[in-house]
N, C-alpha and C positions, 0 to 999 in steps of 0.2 A: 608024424604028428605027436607020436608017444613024446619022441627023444625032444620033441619040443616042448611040451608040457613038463617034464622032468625038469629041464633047464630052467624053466621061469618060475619054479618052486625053487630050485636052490638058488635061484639070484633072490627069491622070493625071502628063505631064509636067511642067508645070509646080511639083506638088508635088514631085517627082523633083528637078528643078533648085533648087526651096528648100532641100529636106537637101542637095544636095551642098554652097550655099552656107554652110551653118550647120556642118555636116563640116568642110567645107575653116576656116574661122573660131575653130573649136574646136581642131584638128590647131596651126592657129597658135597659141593660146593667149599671153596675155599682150602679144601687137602691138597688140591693138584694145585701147580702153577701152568701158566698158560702153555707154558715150554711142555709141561706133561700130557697136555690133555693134546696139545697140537700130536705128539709123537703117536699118544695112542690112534688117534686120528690117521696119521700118515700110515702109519703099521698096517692099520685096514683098506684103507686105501691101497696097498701095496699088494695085500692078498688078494681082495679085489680084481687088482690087474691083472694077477699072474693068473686068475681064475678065467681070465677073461673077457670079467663084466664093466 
């Protein structure tokens, strides 16, 4: 039950850390082009997967 409660805090955070990246990205508006913001997107995306979630 622990190692399951653990797991859904770090999927927890880690979701957490993706809006703040896409927050923060947005707030900037018009720096990135669409090709940047997709990569950084896919980046996390990719972590993501490899993490499992």
């Amino acid at each position: 039950m622990r190692e399951g409660l653990r797991l859904v805090e770090e999927r927890e955070a880690r979701l957490t850390a993706l809006h703040q990246t896409l927050d923060a990205a947005i707030a900037e508006g018009g720096k990135q082009s669409a090709a940047d913001a997709k990569a950084v997107v896919d980046a996390k995306l990719a972590d993501l997967k490899k993490a499992g979630l």
